[in-house]
C-alpha positions as CSV (number, residue, x, y, z in Angstrom):
1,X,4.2,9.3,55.3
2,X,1.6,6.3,56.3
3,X,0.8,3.3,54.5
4,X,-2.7,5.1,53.2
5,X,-1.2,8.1,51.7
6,X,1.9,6.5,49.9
7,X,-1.1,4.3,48.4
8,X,-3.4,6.7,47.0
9,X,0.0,8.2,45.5
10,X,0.3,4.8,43.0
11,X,-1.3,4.6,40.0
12,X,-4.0,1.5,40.2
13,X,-5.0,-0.8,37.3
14,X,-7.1,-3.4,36.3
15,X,-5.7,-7.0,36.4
16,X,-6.0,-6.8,32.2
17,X,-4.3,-3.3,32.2
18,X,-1.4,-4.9,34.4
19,X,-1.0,-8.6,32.4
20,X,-0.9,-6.0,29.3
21,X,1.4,-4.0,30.9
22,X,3.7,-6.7,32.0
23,X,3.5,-8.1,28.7
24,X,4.9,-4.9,26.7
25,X,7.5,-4.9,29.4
26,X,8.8,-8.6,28.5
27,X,8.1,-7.8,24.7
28,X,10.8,-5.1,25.2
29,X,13.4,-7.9,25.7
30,X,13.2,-8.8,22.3
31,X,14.1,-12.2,20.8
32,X,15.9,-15.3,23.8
33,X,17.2,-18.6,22.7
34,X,16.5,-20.8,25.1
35,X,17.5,-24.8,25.3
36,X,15.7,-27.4,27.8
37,X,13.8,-30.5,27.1
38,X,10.5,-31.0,25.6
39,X,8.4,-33.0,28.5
40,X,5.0,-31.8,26.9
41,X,4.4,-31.1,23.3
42,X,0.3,-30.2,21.6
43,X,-0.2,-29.2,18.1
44,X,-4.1,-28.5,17.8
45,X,-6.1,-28.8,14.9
46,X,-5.6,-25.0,14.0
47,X,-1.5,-25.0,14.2
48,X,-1.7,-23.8,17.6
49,X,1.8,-24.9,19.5
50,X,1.4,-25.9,23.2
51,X,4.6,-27.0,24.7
52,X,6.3,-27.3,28.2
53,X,10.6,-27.2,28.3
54,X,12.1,-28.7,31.3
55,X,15.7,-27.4,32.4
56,X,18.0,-30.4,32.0
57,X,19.5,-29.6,35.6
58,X,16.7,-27.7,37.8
59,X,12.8,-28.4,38.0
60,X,12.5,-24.9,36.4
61,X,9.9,-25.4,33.4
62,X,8.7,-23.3,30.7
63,X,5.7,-22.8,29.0
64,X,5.9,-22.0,24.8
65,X,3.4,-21.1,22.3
66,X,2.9,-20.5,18.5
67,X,1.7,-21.2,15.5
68,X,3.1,-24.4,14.0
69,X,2.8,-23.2,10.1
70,X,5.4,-20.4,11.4
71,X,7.5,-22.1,12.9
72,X,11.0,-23.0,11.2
73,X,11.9,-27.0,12.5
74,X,8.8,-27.7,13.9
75,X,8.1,-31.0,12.1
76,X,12.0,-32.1,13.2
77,X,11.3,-32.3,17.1
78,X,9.7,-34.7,19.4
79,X,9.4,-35.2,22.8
80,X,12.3,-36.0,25.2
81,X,14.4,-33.8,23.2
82,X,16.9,-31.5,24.2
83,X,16.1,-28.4,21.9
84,X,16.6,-24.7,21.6
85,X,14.0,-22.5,21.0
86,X,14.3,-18.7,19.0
87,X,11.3,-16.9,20.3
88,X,9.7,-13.5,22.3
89,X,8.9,-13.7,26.0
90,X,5.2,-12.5,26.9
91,X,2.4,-12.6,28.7
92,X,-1.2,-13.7,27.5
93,X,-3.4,-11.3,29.0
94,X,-7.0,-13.3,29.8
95,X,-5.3,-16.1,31.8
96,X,-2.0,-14.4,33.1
97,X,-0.1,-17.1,31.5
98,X,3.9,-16.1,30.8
99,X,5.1,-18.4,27.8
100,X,7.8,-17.8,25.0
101,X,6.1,-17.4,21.6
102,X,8.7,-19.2,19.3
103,X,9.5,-18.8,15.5
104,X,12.1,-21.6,15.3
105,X,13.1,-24.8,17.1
106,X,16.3,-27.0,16.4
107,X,17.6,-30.4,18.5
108,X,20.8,-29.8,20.2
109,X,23.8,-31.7,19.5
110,X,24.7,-33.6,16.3
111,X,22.8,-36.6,17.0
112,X,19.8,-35.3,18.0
113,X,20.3,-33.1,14.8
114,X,20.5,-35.9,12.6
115,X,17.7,-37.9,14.4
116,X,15.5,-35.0,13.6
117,X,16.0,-34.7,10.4
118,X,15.5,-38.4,9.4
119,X,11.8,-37.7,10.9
120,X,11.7,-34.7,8.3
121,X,12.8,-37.2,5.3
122,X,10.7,-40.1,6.3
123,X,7.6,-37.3,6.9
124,X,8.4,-35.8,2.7
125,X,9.1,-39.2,1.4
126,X,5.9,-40.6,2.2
127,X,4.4,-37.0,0.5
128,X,5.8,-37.5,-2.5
129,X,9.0,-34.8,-2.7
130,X,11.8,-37.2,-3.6
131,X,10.2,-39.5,-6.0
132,X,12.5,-39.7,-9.0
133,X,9.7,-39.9,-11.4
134,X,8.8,-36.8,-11.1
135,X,13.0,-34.9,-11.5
136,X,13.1,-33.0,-14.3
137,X,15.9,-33.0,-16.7
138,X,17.5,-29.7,-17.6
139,X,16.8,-27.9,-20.8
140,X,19.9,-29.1,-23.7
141,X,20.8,-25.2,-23.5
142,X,21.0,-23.3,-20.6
143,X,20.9,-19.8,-21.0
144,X,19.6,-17.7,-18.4
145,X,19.6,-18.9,-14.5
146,X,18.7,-17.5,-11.0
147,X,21.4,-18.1,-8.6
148,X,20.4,-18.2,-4.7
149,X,23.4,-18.1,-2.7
150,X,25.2,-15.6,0.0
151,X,26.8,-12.4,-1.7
152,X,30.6,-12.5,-1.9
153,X,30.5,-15.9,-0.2
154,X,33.3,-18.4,-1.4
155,X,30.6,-20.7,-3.4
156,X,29.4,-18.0,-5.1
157,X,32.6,-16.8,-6.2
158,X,33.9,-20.4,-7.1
159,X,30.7,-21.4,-9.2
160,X,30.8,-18.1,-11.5
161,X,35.0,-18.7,-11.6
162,X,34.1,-21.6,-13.2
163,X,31.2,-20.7,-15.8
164,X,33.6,-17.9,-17.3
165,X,36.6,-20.2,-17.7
166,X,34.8,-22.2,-19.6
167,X,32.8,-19.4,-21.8
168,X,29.7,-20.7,-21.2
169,X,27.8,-17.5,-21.9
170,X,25.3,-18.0,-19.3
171,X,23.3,-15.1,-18.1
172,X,22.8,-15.3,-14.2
173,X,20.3,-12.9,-12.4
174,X,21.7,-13.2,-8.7
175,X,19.4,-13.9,-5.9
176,X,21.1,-12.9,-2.7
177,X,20.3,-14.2,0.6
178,X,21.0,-15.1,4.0
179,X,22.2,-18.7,4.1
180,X,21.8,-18.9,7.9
181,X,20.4,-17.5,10.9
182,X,16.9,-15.5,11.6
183,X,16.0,-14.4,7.9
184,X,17.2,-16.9,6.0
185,X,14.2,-19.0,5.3
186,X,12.1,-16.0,4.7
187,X,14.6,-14.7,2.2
188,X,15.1,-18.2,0.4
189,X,11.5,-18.3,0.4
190,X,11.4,-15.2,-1.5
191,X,13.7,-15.4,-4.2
192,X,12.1,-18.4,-5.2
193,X,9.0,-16.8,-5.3
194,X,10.3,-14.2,-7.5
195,X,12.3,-15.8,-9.3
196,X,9.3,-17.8,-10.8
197,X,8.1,-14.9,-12.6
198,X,10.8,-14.8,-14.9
199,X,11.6,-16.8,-17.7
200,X,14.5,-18.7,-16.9
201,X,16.1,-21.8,-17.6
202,X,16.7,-23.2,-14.3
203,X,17.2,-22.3,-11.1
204,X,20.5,-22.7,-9.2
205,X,20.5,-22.8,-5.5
206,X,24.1,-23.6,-3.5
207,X,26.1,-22.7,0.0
208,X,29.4,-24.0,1.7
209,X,29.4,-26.7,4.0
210,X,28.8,-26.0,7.7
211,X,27.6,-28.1,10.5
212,X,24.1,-29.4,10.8
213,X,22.7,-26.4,12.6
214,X,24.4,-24.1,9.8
215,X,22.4,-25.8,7.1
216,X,19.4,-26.0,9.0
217,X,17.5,-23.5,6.8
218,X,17.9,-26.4,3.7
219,X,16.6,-28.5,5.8
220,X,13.5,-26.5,6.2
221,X,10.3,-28.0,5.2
222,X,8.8,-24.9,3.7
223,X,12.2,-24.1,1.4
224,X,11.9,-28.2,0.1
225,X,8.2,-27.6,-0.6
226,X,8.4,-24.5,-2.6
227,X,11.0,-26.2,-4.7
228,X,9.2,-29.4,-5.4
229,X,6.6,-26.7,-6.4
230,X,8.9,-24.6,-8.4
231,X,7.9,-24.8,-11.9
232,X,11.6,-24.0,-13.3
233,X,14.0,-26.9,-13.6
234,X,15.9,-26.8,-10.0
235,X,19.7,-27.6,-9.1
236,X,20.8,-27.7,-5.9
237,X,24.4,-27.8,-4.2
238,X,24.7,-27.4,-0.3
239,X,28.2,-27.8,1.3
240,X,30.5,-30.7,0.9
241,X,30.2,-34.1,-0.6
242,X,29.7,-35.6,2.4
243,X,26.8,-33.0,3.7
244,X,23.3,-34.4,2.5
245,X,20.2,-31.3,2.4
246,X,16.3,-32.0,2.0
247,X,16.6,-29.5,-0.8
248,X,18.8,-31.5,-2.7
249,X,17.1,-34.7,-2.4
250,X,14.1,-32.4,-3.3
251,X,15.6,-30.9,-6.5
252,X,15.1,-31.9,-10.2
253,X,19.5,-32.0,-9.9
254,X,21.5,-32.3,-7.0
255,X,25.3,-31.7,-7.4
256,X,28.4,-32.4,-4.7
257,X,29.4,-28.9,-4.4
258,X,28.8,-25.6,-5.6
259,X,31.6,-26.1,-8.2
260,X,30.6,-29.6,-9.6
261,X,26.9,-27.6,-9.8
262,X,29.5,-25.3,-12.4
263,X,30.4,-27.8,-13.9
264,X,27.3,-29.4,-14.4
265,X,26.1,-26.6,-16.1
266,X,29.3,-26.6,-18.6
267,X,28.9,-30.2,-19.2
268,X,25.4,-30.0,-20.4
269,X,25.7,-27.1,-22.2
270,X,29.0,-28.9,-24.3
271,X,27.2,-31.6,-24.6
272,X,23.8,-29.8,-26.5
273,X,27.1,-28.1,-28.8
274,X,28.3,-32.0,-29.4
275,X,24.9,-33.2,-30.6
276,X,24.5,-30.2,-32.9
277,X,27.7,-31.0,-34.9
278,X,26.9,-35.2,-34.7
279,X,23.6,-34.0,-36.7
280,X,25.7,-31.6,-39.1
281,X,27.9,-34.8,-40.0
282,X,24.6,-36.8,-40.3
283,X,23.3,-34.4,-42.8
284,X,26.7,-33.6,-44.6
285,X,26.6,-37.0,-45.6
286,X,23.2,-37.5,-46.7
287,X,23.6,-34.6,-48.4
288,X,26.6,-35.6,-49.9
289,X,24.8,-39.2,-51.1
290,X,22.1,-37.3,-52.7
291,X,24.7,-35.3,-54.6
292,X,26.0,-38.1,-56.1
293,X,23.1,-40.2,-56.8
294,X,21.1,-37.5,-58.1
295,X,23.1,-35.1,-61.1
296,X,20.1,-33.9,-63.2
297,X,18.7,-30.9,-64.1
298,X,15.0,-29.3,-62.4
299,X,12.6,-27.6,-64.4
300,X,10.8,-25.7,-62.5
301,X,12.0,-25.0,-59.0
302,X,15.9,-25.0,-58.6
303,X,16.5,-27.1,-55.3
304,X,20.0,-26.2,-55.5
305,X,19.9,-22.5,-55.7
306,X,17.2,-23.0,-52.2
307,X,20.0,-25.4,-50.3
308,X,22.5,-22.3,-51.9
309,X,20.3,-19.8,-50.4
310,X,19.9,-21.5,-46.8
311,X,23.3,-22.3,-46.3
312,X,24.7,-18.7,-47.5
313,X,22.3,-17.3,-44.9
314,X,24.2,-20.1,-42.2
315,X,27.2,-18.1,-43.3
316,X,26.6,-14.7,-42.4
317,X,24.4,-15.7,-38.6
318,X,27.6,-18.0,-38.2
319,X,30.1,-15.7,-39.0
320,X,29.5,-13.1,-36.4
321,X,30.0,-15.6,-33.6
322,X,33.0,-15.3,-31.6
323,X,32.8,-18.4,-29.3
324,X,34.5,-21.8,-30.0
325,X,31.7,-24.1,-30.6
326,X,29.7,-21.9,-32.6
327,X,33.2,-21.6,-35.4
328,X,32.7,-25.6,-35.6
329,X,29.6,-25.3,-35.9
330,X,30.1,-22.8,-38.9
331,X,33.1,-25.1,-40.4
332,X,30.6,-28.4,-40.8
333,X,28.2,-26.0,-42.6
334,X,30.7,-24.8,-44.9
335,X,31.5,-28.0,-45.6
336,X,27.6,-28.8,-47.1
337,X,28.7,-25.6,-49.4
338,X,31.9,-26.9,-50.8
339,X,30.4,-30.1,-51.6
340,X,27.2,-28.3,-53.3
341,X,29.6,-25.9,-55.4
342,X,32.0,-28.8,-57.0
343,X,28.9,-30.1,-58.1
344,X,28.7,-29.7,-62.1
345,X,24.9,-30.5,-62.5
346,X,22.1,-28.7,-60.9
347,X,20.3,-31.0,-58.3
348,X,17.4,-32.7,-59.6
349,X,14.7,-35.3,-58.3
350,X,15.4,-35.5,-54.1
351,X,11.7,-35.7,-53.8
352,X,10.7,-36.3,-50.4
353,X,14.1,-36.9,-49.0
354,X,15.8,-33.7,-49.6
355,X,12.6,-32.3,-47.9
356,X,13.4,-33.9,-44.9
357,X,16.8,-32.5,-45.4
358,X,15.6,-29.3,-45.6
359,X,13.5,-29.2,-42.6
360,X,16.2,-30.2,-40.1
361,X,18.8,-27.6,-41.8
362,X,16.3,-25.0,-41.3
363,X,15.8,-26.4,-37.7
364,X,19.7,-26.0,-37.0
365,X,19.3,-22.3,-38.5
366,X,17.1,-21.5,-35.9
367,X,18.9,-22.6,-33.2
368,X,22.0,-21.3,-34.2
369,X,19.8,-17.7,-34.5
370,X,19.0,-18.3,-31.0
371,X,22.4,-18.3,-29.7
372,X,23.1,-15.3,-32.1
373,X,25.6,-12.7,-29.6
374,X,24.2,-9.8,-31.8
375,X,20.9,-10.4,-30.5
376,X,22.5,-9.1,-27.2
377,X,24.3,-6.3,-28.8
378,X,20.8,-5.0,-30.1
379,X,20.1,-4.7,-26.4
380,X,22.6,-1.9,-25.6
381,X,25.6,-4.3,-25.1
382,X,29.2,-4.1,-26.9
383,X,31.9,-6.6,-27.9
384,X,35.3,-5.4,-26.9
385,X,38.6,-6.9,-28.2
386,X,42.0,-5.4,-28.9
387,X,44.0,-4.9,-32.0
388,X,44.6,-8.9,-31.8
389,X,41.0,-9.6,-32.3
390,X,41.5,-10.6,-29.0
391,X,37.7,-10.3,-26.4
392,X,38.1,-8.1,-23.3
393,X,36.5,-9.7,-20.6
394,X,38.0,-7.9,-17.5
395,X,39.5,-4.7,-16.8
396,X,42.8,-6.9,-16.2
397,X,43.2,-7.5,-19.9
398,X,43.4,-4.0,-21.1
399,X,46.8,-1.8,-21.1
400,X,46.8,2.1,-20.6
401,X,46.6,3.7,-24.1
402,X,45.5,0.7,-25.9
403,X,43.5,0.7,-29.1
404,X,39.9,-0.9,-28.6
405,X,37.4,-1.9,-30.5
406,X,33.5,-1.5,-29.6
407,X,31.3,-3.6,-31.6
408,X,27.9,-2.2,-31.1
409,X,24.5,-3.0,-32.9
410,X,25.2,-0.9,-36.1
411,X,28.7,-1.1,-36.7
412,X,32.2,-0.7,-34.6
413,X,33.9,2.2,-32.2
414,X,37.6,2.6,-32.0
415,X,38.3,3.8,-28.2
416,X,41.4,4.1,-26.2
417,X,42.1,3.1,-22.7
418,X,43.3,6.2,-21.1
């Protein structure tokens, strides 16, 4: 067979059908990390990346592209650094130019690591993200929270270990992501999106430790920047003590660990509960003052029977309550009550002070209706505790063939475990 004839056999394209052809063929590799050395590096006006990699050993070179708001890291590099790159070969048909379009770009090696991300802090300082004057404090009570971590990861299951020993009552809506690698950011990203929607407390974002490259996705630019824009009160734990994150210096609250952020949480909540009973000894003796100062008879409107009346109603919100600080709560109100019922006279004459009084016990009454369990019930949920009065709270506490009790919205059911 000649030359001519095994020609005319071949299929023949255009110099734009080939580069287009070529490039579906190296688009078929899929995703290459590749490491060099940055000896050229352009970011034009519109994001576009223009960068040349020179292997460290070889005069072999490499040409990458992309689009600088995409790409994770990008503010952390500079040039003369030894970096990889996470990216897909191709081949841009109108010039015939072969580069790697990259999503991602890290230093290599712990220095160069650490170097990078002091350009990163020194870039967000000067914006603005770590002022202190702008940290939110947590709300006194924490209630509801969205937790972004890892599912079944070890500082997941050591921040809710803590939170139930210590009964916080906390409801958590769990976030789960990827804490490293490809999707991470974009699934960080998302749950804080999402999670802004909702009406929560505050948001709780931890990991484990790992080395600089494992927590490169808090050190991400666009994960500190949709914090410092979240408008839910943030805390923020990544790794060890000793590991420092941009998303913690960025958060309203940064804790050590993913336990100490636990712990955290307990502590604030105990210490709302400790300034709730220091204002119920405030008022027990003021109360108590007035008492004796002031044993005459009303006409008219019987301010006695209306403390009475409030404190009755304490009684039965309190009374339902089955956690710790709520029964102390309950104890300093009955205590307003004993002192009112010794009295022999009605109360007479408190004028604008007892109005005051007034006002702040009806204050405490609603915040006591606000951390009302029955509330919950109403919503389909059930209190379970044994023939000890004791609360199931894991399958671990109940025996075969014990007597339960449900208590459900309108009164109780009497189960056994079979």
């Amino acid at each position: 067979m000649s030359q001519q004839s095994l020609f005319s056999e071949e299929i023949r394209v255009n110099v734009d059908q080939f580069n287009e052809l070529i490039n579906l063929q190296l688009q078929s590799i899929g995703e290459v990390i590749v490491e060099g050395e940055i000896t050229e590096m352009n970011i034009s006006k519109r994001g576009g990346i223009n960068m040349v990699l020179k292997d460290k050993n070889k005069q072999a070179i490499l040409n990458v592209s992309g689009y600088a708001p995409r790409v994770q890291g990008i503010n952390m590099i500079e040039i003369g650094m030894e970096v990889a790159i996470w990216g897909v070969p191709q081949l841009y048909s109108p010039y015939g130019k072969f580069s790697v379009s990259i999503y991602k770009i890290l230093p290599i090696g712990a220095g160069a690591l650490a170097k990078a991300l002091e350009i990163l802090k020194e870039q967000l300082e000067k914006e603005g993200l770590f002022d202190l004057s702008r940290k939110r404090p947590l709300p006194e009570l924490i209630r509801n929270i969205a937790l972004i971590t890892a599912k079944n990861s070890a500082a997941e299951s050591d921040f809710i270990k803590i939170l139930k020993e210590n009964n916080t009552g906390l409801n958590i809506d769990f976030y789960a992501v990827s804490v490293q690698g490809k999707h991470s950011v974009g699934e960080i990203l998302s749950a804080i999106e999402q999670s802004q929607s909702r009406k929560y407390d505050c948001i709780v974002m931890i990991r484990g430790g790992g080395s600089l490259e494992d927590l490169s996705s808090f050190n991400d630019e666009k994960i500190s920047k949709a914090l410092f824009a979240s408008k839910i009160p943030t805390l923020v734990a990544v790794g060890h003590e000793r590991d420092e994150s941009i998303a913690e210096l960025v958060s309203d609250v940064r804790a050590s660990t993913p336990s100490q952020a636990a712990y955290y949480l307990v502590v604030n909540n105990t210490n709302f509960i400790k300034s709730i009973e220091l204002q119920a000894d405030q008022i027990y003796l003021q109360i108590e003052e007035i008492i004796n100062n002031n044993k005459q008879k009303l006409t008219g409107i019987n301010i006695y029977e209306k403390v009475l009346l409030i404190l009755n109603h304490y009684n039965y919100e309190v009374n339902s309550y089955d956690m710790d600080f709520e029964s102390r709560i309950y104890r300093k109100i009955s205590n307003f009550q004993n002192i009112i019922e010794k009295s022999s006279h009605e109360l007479t004459n408190f004028g604008y002070k007892i109005n005051q009084l007034l006002n702040e016990v009806v204050h405490m009454q609603s915040t006591i209706e606000n951390l009302n369990p029955e509330k919950i019930i109403k919503k389909g949920y059930a209190i379970i505790k044994n023939k000890n009065g004791k609360i199931i709270t894991s399958i671990t506490d109940a025996k075969t063939n014990e007597l339960l009790t449900l208590k459900v919205k309108d009164g109780n059911i009497n189960t056994k475990v079979i």
